[in-house]
N, C-alpha and C positions, 0 to 999 in steps of 0.2 A: 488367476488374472483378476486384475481389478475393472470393475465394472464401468462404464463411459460416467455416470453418474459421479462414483466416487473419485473421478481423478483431482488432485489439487493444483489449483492456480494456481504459479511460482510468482514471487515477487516480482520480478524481471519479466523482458523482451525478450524472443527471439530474433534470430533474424527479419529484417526487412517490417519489425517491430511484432512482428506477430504471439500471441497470447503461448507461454508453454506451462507445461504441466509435468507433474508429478502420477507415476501411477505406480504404486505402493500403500499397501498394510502399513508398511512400518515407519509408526510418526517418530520415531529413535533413531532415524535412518540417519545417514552422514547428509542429503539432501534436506531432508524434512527441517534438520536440526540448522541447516543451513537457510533457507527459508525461513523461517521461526525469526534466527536470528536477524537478516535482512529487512524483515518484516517491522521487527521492534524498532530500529534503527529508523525507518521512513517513518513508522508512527512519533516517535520522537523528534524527530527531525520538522514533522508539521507541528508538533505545537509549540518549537522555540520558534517555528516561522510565522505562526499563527500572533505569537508574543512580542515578535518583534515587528509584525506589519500592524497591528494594535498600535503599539506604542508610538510607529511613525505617521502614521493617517492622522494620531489624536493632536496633532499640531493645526495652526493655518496655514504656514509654510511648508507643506508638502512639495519637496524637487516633483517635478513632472518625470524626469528620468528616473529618479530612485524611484519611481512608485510605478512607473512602466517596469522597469527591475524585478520589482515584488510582485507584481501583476503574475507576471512568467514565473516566478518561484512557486508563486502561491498555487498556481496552475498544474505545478509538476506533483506538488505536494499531494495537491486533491487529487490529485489522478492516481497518486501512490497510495493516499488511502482508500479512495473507492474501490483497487485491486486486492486491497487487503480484506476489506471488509465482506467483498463478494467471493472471494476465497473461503473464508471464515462462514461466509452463510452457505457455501455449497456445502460444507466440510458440517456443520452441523444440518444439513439437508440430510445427508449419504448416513449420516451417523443415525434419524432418527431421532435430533435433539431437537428443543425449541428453544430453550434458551442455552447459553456461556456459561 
């Protein structure tokens, strides 16, 4: 059994939005692999949004709605990566590592 320590933080919600977890050895799993891949996809995904709210702020004419828009984008985004990142720091906690 995997230790409360080492469970990992899945990309995703649960119901009623709540945090779920992986609790598994095997970072090869059909899950893991699946996470991993979810994982890349939101990290990616925040830096064409990161690139693309760059590029519409660096104007005068900022719509107030499109950038209420990106507000909320930008919001879901950081939130998808700060889940990644504090996954990744548990997951090198349990391991024992200090750095990636």
């Amino acid at each position: 059994m995997t230790a409360p320590e080492q469970l990992r933080l899945l990309p995703w919600s649960g119901s009623e939005g709540k945090a779920c977890y992986l609790s598994s050895d095997d970072r090869s799993g059909y899950v893991s692999r699946l996470a991993d891949n979810i994982e890349a996809v939101q990290l990616g995904s925040a830096a064409e949004l990161l690139e693309h709210a760059s590029d519409a702020l660096e104007g005068p004419d900022a719509d107030p709605d499109e950038t209420r828009r990106l507000a909320r984008e930008l919001i879901g985004a950081l939130r998808d990566v700060l889940r990644v990142a504090t996954s990744r720091g548990h997951l090198l906690e349990a391991n024992g590592t200090q750095e990636i």
